[in-house]
C-alpha positions in Angstrom: -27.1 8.4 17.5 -29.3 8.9 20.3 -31.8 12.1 20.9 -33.0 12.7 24.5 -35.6 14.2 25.9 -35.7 15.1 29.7 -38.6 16.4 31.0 -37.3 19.0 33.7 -40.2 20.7 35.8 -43.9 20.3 36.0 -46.3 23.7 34.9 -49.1 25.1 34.3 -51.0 24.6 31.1 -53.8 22.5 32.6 -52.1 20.1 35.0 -51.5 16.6 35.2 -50.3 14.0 32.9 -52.4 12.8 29.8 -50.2 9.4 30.4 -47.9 8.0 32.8 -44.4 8.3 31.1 -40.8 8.1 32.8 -38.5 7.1 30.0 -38.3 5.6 26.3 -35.8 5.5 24.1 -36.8 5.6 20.1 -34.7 3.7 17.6 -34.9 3.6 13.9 -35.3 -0.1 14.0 -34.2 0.3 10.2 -31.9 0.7 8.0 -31.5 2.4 4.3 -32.7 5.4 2.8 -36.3 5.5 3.9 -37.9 5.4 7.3 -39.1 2.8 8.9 -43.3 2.5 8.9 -45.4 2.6 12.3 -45.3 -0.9 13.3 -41.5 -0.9 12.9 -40.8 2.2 14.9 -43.1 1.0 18.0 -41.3 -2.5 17.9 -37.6 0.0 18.5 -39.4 1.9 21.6 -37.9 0.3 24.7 -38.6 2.7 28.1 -40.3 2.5 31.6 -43.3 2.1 32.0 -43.7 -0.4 29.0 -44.2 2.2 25.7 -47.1 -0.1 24.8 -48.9 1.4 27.4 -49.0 4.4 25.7 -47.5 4.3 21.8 -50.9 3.0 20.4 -52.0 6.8 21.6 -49.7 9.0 21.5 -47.3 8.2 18.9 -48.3 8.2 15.3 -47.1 8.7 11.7 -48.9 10.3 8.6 -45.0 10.2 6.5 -43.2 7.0 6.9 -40.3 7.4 9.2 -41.4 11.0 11.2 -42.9 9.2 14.4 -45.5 12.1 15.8 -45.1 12.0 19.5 -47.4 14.0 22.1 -46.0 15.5 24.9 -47.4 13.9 28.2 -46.9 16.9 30.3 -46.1 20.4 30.2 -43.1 21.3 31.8 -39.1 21.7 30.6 -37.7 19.2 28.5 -34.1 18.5 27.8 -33.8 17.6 23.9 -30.3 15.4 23.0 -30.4 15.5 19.1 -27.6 12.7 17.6 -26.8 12.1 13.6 -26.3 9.1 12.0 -22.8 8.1 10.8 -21.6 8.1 7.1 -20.5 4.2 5.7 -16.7 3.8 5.2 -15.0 3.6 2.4 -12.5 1.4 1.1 -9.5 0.3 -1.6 -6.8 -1.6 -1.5 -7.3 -2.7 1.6 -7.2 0.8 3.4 -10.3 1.3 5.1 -11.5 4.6 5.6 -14.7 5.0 8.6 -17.6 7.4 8.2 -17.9 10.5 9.8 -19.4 10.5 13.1 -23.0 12.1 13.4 -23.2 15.6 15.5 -24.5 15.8 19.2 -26.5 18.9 20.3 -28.5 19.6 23.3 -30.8 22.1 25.1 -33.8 22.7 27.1 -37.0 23.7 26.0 -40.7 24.7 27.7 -43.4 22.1 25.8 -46.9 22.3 26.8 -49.4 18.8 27.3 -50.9 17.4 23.9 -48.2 19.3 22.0 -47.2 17.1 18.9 -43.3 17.0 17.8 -42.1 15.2 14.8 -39.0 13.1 15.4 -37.3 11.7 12.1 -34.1 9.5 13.5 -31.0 9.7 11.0 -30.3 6.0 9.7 -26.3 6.0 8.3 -25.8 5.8 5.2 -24.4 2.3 3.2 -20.8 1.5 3.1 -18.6 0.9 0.4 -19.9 -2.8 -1.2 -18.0 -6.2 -1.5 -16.2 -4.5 -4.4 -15.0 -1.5 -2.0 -14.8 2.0 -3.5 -17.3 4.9 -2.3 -19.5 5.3 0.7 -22.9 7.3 1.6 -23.5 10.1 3.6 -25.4 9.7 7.3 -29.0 11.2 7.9 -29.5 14.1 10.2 -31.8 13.5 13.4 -34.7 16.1 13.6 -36.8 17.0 16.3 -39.5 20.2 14.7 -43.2 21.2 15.7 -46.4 20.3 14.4 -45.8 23.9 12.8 -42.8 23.1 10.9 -40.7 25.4 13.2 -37.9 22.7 14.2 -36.2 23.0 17.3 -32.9 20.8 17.1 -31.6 19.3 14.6 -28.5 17.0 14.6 -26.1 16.9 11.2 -25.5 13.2 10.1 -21.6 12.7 9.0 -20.2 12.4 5.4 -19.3 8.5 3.7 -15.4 7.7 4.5 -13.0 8.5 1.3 -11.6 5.7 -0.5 -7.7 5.7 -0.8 -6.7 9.2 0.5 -6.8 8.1 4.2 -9.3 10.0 5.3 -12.5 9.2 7.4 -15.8 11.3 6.8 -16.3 14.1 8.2 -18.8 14.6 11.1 -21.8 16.1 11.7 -21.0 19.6 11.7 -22.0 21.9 15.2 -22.5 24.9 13.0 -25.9 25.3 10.9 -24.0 25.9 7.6 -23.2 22.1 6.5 -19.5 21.3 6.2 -17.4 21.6 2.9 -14.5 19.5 1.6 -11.7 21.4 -0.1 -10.9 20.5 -3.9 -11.3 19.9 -7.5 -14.9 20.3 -8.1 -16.6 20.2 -4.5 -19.6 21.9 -3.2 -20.1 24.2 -0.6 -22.0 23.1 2.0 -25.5 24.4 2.5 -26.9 27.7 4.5 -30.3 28.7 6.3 -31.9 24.9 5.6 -31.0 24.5 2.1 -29.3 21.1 1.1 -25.4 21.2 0.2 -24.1 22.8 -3.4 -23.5 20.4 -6.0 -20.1 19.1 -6.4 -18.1 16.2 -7.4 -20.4 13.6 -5.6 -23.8 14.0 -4.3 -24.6 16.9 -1.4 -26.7 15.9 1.5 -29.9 17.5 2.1 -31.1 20.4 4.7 -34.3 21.2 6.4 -35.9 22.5 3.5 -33.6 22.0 0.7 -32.9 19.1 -1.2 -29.6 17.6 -1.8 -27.7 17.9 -5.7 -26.3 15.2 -8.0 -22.7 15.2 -8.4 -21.4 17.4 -11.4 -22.6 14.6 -14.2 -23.9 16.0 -17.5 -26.8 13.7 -17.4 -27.4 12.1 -14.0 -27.2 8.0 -14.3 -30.2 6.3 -14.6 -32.4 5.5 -11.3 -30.3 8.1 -9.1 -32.3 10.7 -6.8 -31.3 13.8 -4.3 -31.5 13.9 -1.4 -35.0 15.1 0.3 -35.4 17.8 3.0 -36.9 17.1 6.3 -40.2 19.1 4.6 -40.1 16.8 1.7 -40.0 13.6 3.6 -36.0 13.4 4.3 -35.7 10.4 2.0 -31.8 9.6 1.7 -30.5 9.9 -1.8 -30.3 6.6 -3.8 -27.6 5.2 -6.3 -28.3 2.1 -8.6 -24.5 2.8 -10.6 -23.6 -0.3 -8.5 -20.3 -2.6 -9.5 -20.8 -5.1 -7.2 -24.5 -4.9 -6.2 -24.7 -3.3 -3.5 -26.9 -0.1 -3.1 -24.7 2.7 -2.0 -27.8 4.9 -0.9 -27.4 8.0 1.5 -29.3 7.4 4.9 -32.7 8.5 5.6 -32.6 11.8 6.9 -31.1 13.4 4.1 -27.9 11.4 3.2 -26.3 11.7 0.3 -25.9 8.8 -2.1 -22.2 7.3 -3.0 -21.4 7.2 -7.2 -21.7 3.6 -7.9 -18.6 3.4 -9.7 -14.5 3.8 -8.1 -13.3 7.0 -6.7 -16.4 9.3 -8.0 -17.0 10.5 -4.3 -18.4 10.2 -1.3 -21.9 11.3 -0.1 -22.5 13.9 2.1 -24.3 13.9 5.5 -27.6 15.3 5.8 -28.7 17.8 8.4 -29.9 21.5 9.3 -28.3 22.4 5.8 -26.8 19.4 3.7 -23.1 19.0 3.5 -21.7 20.5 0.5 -21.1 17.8 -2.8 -17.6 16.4 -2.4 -14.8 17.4 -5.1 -13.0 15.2 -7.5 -12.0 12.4 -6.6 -11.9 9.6 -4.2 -12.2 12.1 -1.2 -14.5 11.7 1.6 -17.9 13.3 2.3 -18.8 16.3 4.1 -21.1 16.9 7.4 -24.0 18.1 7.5 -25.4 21.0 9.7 -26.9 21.6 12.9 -29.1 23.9 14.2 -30.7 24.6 18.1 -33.5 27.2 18.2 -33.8 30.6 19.8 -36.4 29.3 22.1 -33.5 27.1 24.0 -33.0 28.0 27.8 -29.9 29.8 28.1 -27.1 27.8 30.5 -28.6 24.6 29.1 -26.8 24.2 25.4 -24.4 21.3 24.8 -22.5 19.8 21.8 -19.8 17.7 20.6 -17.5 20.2 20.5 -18.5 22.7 23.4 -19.3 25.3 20.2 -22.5 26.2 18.1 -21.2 28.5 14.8 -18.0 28.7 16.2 -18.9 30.5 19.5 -18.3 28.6 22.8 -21.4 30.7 24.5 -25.5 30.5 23.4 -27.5 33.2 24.8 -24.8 34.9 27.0 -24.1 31.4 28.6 -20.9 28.6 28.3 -21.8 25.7 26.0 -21.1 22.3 27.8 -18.5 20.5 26.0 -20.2 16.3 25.7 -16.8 15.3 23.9 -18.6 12.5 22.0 -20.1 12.5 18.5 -21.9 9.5 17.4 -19.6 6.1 16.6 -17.9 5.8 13.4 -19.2 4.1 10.2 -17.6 0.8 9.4 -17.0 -1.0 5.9 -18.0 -3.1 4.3 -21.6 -4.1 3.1 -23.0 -2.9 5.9 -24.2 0.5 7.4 -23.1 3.9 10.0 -24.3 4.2 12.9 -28.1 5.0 13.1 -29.4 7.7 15.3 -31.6 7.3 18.2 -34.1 9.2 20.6 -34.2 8.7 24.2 -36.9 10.8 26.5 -36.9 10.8 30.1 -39.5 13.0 32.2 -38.1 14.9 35.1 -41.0 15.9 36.8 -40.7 15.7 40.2 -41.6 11.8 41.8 -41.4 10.1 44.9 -38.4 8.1 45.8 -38.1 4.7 45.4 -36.3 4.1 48.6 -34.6 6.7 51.5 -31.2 7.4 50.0 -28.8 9.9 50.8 -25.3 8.3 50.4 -23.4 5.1 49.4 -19.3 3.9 49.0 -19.3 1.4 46.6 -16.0 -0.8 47.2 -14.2 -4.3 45.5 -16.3 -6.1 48.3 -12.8 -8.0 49.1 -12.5 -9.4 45.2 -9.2 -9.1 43.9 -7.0 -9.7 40.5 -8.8 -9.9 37.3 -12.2 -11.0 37.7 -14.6 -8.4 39.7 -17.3 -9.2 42.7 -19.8 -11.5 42.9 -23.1 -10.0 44.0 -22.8 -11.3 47.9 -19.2 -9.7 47.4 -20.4 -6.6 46.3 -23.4 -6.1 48.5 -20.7 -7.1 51.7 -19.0 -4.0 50.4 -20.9 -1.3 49.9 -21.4 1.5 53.1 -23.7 4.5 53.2 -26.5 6.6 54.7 -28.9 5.0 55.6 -27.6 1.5 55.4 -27.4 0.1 52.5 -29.0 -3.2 53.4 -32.3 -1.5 53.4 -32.0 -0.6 49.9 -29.7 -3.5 48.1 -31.3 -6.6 47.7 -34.3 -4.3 45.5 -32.0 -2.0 43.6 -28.8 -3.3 43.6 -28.3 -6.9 40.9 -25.6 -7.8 38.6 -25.6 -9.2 35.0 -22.0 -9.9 34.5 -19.3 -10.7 37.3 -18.4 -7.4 38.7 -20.6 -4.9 37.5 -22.9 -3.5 39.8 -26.7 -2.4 38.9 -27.5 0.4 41.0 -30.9 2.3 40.3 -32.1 5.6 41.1 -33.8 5.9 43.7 -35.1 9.6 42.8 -34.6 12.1 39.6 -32.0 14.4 41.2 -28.7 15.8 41.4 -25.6 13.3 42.7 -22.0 14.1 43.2 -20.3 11.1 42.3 -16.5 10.3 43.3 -14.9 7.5 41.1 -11.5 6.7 41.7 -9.5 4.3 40.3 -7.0 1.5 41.2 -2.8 1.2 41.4 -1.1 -0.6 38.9 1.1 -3.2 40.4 5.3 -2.7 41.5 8.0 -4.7 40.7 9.2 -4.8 44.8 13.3 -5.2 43.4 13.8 -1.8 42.1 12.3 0.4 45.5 9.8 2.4 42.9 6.6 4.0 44.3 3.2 2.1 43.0 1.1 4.1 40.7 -2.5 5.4 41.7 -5.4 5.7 40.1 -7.3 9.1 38.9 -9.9 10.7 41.3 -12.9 12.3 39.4 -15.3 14.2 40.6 -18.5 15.7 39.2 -22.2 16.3 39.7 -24.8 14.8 37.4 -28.7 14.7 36.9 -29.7 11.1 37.2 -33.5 10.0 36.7 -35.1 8.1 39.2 -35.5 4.3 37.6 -32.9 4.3 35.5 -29.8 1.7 36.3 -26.9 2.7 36.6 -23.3 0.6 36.1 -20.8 0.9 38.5 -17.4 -0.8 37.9 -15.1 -0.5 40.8 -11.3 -1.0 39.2 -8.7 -3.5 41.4 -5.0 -3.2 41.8 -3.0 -4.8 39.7 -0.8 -7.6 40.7 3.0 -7.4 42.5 5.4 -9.6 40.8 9.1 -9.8 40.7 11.2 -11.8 38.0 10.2 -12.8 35.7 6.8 -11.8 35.8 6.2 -8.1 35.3 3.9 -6.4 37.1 0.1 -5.8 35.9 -1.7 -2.7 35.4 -4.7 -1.1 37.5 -8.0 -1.6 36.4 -10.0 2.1 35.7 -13.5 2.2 37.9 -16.9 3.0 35.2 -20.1 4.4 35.8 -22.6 4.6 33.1 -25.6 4.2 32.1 -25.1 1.8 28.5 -22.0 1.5 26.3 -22.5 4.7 24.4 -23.6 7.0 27.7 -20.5 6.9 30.0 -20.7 9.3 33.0 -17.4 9.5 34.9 -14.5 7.0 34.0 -11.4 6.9 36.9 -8.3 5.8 34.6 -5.9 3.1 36.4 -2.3 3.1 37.2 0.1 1.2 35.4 2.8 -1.3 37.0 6.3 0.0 37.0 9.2 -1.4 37.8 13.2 0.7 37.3 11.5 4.2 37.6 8.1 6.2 38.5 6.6 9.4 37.4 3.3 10.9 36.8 2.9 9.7 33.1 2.2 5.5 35.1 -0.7 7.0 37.1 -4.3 7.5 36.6 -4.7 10.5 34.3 -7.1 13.6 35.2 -7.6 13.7 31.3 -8.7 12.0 28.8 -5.7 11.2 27.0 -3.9 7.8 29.1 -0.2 8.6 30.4 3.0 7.5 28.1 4.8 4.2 29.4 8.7 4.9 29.3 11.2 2.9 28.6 14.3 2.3 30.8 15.7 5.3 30.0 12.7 7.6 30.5 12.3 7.9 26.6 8.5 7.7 25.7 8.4 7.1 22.0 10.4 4.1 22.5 10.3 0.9 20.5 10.1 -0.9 24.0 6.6 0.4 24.3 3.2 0.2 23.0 1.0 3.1 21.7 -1.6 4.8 24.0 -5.2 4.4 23.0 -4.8 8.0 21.5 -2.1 7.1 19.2 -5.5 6.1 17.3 -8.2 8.7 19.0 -9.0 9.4 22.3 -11.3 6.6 24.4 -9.4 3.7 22.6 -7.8 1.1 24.5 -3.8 0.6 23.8 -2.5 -0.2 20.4 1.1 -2.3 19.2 2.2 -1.4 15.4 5.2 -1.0 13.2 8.6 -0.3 15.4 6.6 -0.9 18.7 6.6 -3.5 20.9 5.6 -5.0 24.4 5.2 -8.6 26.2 3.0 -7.1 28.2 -0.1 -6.0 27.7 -2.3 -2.6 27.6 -5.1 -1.0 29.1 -8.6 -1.1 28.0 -10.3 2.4 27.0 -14.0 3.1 26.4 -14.4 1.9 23.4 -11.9 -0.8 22.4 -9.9 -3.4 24.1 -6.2 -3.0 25.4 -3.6 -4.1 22.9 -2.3 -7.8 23.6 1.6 -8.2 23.9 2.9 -8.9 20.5 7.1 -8.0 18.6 6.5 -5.1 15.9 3.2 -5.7 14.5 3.2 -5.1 10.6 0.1 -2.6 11.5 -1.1 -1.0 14.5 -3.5 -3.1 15.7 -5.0 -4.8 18.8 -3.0 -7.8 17.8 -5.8 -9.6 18.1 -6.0 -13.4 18.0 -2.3 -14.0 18.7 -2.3 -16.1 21.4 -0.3 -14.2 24.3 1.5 -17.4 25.0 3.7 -16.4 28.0 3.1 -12.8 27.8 0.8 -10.8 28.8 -2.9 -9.9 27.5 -4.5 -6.2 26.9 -7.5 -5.9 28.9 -11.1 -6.6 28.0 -13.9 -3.3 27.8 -17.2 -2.7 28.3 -18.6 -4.7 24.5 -16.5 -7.9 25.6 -17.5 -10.9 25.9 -16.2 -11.0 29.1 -16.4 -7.0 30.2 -13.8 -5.0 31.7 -11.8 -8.3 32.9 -8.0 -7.7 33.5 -5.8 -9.0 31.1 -4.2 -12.6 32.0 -0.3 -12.4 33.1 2.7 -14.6 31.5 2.5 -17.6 33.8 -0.6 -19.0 35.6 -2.3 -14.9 36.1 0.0 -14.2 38.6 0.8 -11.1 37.0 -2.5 -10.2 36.2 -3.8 -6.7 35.6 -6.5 -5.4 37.7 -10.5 -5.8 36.9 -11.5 -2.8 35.2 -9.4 -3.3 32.1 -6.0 -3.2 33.3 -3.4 -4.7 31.1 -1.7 -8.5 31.8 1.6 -7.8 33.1 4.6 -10.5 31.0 8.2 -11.3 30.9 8.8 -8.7 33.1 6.7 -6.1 31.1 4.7 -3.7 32.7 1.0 -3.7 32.0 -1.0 -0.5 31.1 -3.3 1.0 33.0 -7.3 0.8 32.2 -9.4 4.0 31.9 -11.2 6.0 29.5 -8.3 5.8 26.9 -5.8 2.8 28.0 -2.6 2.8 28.3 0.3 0.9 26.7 2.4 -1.7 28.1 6.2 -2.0 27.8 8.5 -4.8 26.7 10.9 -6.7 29.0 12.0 -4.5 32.6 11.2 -0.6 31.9 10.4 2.4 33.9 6.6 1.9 33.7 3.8 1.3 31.5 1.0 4.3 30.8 -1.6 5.0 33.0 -5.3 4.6 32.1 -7.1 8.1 31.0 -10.4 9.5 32.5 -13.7 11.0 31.5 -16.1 13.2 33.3 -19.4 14.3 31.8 -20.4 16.5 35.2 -20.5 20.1 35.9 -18.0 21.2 39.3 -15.6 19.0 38.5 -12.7 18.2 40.4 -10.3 16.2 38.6 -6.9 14.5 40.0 -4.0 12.5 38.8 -2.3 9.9 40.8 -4.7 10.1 43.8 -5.9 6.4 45.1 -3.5 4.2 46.5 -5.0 0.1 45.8 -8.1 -1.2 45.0 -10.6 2.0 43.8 -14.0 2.9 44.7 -17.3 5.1 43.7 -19.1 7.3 46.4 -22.6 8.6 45.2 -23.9 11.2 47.0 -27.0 13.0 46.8 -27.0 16.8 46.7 
C-alpha cells in the first residue's frame, strides 16, 4: 500500500536543493478504477515541511492519476513500491479476502529536477450487497519521464467466491501469477497484461488486460489499461445488485457481474493471468525492480525477486509484509500509497546518543501517563534536556519519541512476564529480547510501547498474560515488536514465554498437550501477526494476547466459528487484549473479578476462572480454560539488519533501549 522514497546521500549534479523537502507521504485519496485528478492527489500529500510548500511546483499531472514529481536533490534514494489489494469475495456467507498487494524495495541514484511518474494502485471493488465475484487490485508504479520504470509493485487478485480461497497477492516475480484450472490464463511476461481466461486478466506495464473467455464481451465492459495507456482499471456494468465490480486503477481486472464467473486479476509489471472456470479467485500481478538498483539494497515481501533470494550478487531483505487484505462487501482493497523521505545528511535536532525507555512505575493494564513516562526514561545525555520537546503522548501509554537525526540506531525491545499462579512453585514466563539496527529519519515520530507484567493471582483468579513492548512508526510500519509471556500456573516451558519468532508460543493444557480443547488458537492458527483466536472444539475463560494486527480472542465455551468472540461480554472471565487500531490501544485485557487478574499493557490477555492469559506480541497467544500448564506466549517481529533475537529473556515489566550507532 505504501511506496517510499528515502533520499540516502547528497551529490554532485549541481548542488543544493531546488526545495526544502524531508518527508511526504502520497495517497490515492480515491477510490475506483480511475485516478484521482490534481486537486485530489495534493489534498492525500501529508509530510514535513507542509507539502503545500512545495506541491503547487513540483508536483503535477498531464494523465489523471500519474502525479509527476521532481526530485529535490540529487543524491540516493530508497524507493518502497506497495500494490493495492484485490476486493473479497463472497457466497453463502463464506467470505473470501483479496489478495494482498506486493512490497518491493531498492536504492536508486536520481539527479535534481529529474521528473518520476508515480501512479498509486487503488484495490479493486468487492463483491456487492448481492455477494458473488470480486476485482483485481492495481499495481503501484514508479517509471521516468522516459518511460523506463524503475519499480513497480503487483496489485493482488479479487478473493474467490465459495472455494475458500483468498486472492492471490502481488506477485515478487515480474511474470504475473496464474491460477490453475478449467479455462484460466497464464499470467503475463516482459510488461504484457495477463492471458485471457475464464475472468478478466489484469494489465502490465505496456499490455493491456483481456476479457474473460465470452463469445461477445457484455455490453459496457473494458480491459484493463497498461501503465503506458493510462493504467485505467477494467470496468464491469453485468451488475446483479448494482454495484460496480471494477478492477482498481492501476491495471485491475474487472469481476463478471454475474455469480461464480470469476475473479479479477491484479494489475502490475505484467497482469495476472485471466482466472479459470469458475468461482475461483484472481491471480497477482507482477513486479519488477530495475537493473539500475544498488546492489545490497533490494527488499520484498518474500525475501525473493524471480524466485532467487540474491539481486546483483547480494541477499534480498526479507520485509515479511505484503499490503492488508481486501475485505467484502460493497466496499474496496486496500489502496496503495507512496511515502518519500530525504536522507541527506541534517543537523540534529537535539544532542542524543542514548535512552532506556521504562514503565515509569505504571503497572497492570493501562500504560504511563506522560509525567510517568518522562520519570522513567534514562540515557546519555539526560534525557531531561531533550523530553519535554520530543517526547508527547496521544493515548495513555504510548510514548512519541522523535528523531533527533537521520541515522542508524540499535534498538533493544524486550518484553514483559506473564503473571504465576504462586500455589503450584512454577517459574514466571519472560518476555522476548529483540535486537536490531534500523535507519530512522530525523523528524519522524516514533511509538514506543513498553509491555507490563501481568498480574499474580491464586484461586480463583488465573493469572494474566504479559503485555509485548512496540515500536513503530504508524499501524502498517512496525519496527521491532518484543512478544510477552503468558501466566502459567501447574507447569512451565518455553512455549509460555516471549517468542524470538514470529509465530506466538502454544498454551498447554494440564497435561502438556497443545492442541487441546482447553485452549485457544494462536494468532497463527489464522496467519501470522494476528492476535489469539477461540473456534469449534476450543475453548478458554481466559483470555488471549493481542498481535499486530487484531485483537486477542475474549474467553468464550466452543465458539461455533473461530472468531475473536467479539461482543460477548466476558462476564467473569477473562478479556483478549486490545492492539494497536483499538479504541483503547494495546490495553491489557480485564481479569474475572474487579481486574485483579489483569493481563499486562501491551496487549496481554485477561487472566479468568483460573485461566491463564496469553501473552501479547507480534502474533498473540491463546489463553487456556480453567487451571492449565500455561497459556502461549506473545510472538515477535524485527525488521533490522544484525539481529539478535531471544526467547524467554526479561524477567517483569519490559523496556526499549535506543542507541545511536
Amino acid at each position: 500500500m505504501k511506496l517510499v522514497l528515502l533520499a540516502a546521500a547528497r551529490g554532485g549534479g549541481g548542488g543544493g536543493s531546488i526545495y526544502s523537502f524531508s518527508t511526504a507521504t502520497f495517497t490515492a485519496n480515491n477510490n475506483g478504477n480511475t485516478g484521482p485528478v490534481l486537486s485530489t492527489a495534493k489534498a492525500g500529500i501529508t509530510g514535513t515541511p507542509s507539502p503545500a510548500t512545495w506541491y503547487d511546483t513540483y508536483l503535477n499531472m498531464t494523465t489523471q492519476g500519474i502525479m509527476r514529481w521532481t526530485v529535490p536533490e540529487t543524491g540516493t534514494y530508497t524507493i518502497r513500491a506497495m500494490g493495492a489489494s484485490g476486493g473479497g469475495g463472497t457466497l453463502y456467507g463464506t467470505v473470501n479476502s483479496g489478495g494482498r498487494g506486493a512490497i518491493v524495495q531498492a536504492n536508486f541514484a536520481l539527479t535534481k529536477g529529474q521528473v518520476l511518474q508515480i501512479l498509486v494502485g487503488q484495490g479493486g471493488a468487492s463483491a456487492g450487497p448481492g455477494g458473488c465475484d470480486s476485482a483485481g487490485g492495481g499495481g503501484t508504479f514508479v517509471v521516468d519521464e522516459s518511460n523506463n520504470p524503475l519499480i513497480i509493485a503487483g496489485g493482488g487478485g479479487g478473493g474467490s467466491t465459495i472455494n475458500n480461497n483468498n486472492g492471490q497477492d502481488g506477485q515478487t516475480t515480474r511474470n504475473g501469477g496464474t491460477i490453475s484450472g478449467d479455462s484460466s490464463g497464464a499470467g503475463g511476461t516482459n510488461g504484457s497484461g495477463g492471458s485471457q481466461g475464464f475472468a478478466q486478466s489484469g494489465a502490465g506495464f505496456s499490455g493491456n488486460g483481456a476479457y474473460g473467455t465470452w463469445t461477445t464481451p457484455p455490453s459496457g465492459f473494458t480491459v484493463a489499461s497498461s501503465f503506458l495507456n493510462g493504467g485505467v482499471g477494467a470496468t464491469s456494468t453485468n451488475s446483479i445488485d448494482g454495484w460496480p465490480r471494477n478492477g482498481g486503477f492501476g491495471g485491475g481486472g474487472a469481476a463478471h457481474g454475474n455469480c461464480c464467473i470469476g475473479a479479477g486479476a491484479g494489475g502490475g509489471y505484467s497482469g495476472g493471468g485471466g482466472g479459470p472456470y469458475q468461482c475461483q479467485q484472481g491471480a497477482g500481478g507482477g513486479s519488477f525492480i530495475a537493473s539500475s538498483a544498488i546492489a545490497g539494497s533490494v527488499q520484498t515481501s518474500n525475501g525473493l525477486y524471480d524466485g532467487s533470494s540474491t539481486f546483483g550478487g547480494s541477499a534480498i531483505i526479507n520485509l515479511s509484509a505484503y499490503n492488508s487484505y481486501g475485505g467484502c462487501c460493497s466496499t474496496y482493497g486496500a489502496n496503495g500509497s507512496v511515502s518519500i523521505y530525504n536522507l541527506t545528511p541534517q543537523p540534529p535536532l537535539y544532542s542524543f546518543s542514548t535512552a532506556t525507555f521504562t514503565t515509569g512505575g505504571a503497572v497492570g493494564r493501562t500504560g504511563p501517563i506522560l509525567s510517568q513516562a518522562k520519570a522513567g526514561i534514562t540515557g546519555t545525555p539526560s534525557p531531561a534536556t531533550w523530553y519535554d520537546t520530543y517526547l508527547s503522548m496521544t493515548n495513555q501509554g504510548i510514548m512519541r519519541w522523535t528523531v533527533p537525526v537521520t541515522g542508524t540506531y540499535r534498538l533493544e525491545v524486550a518484553g514483559a512476564s506473564g503473571g504465576l499462579h504462586p500455589s503450584y512453585g512454577q517459574q514466571r514466563s519472560k518476555g522476548a529480547r529483540i535486537i536490531g539496527d534500523v535507519t530512522l529519519i530525523g523528524g519522524t515520530i516514533i511509538n514506543i510501547v513498553v509491555g507490563q507484567a501481568g498480574a499474580n493471582t491464586g484461586s480463583p483468579y488465573g493469572p494474566g498474560g504479559g503485555g509485548g513492548s512496540f515500536v513503530y512508526i504508524d499501524s502498517s510500519n512496525p519496527i521491532i515488536i518484543a512478544g510477552g509471556g503468558a501466566g502459567v500456573s501447574t507447569s512451565w516451558d518455553s512455549e509460555a514465554d516471549g517468542q524470538a519468532g514470529q509465530n506466538a508460543g502454544l498454551a498447554k493444557d494440564s497435561s502438556g498437550n497443545f492442541n487441546s480443547s482447553l485452549t485457544g488458537y494462536p494468532g497463527q492458527q489464522v496467519a501470522v501477526g494476528e492476535g489469539s483466536w477461540v473456534g469449534p472444539g476450543r475453548q478458554q475463560c481466559s483470555g488471549g494476547g493481542c498481535g499486530w494486527k487484531s485483537i486477542g480472542a475474549d474467553s468464550r465455551s466452543n465458539a461455533p466459528t473461530i472468531s475473536k468472540d467479539q461482543g460477548n461480554p466476558c462476564g467473569n472471565s477473562g478479556c483478549g487484549g486490545s492492539y494497536v487500531l483499538s479504541p483503547i490501544p494495546f490495553y491489557g485485557g480485564r481479569g474475572s473479578c474487579n481486574e485483579i487478574d489483569y493481563g499486562g499493557f501491551g496487549g496481554g490477555g485477561g487472566g479468568g476462572c483460573d485461566g491463564e492469559g496469553g501473552g501479547g506480541g507480534y502474533t498473540g497467544g491463546a489463553g487456556t480454560w480453567a487451571t492449565q500448564a500455561h497459556g502461549g506466549g506473545g510472538g515477535s517481529y524485527n525488521s533490522g539488519s544484525n539481529q539478535s533475537n531471544t526467547t524467554g529473556y526479561q524477567n517483569g515489566n519490559g523496556y526499549v533501549v535506543i542507541t545511536r550507532v
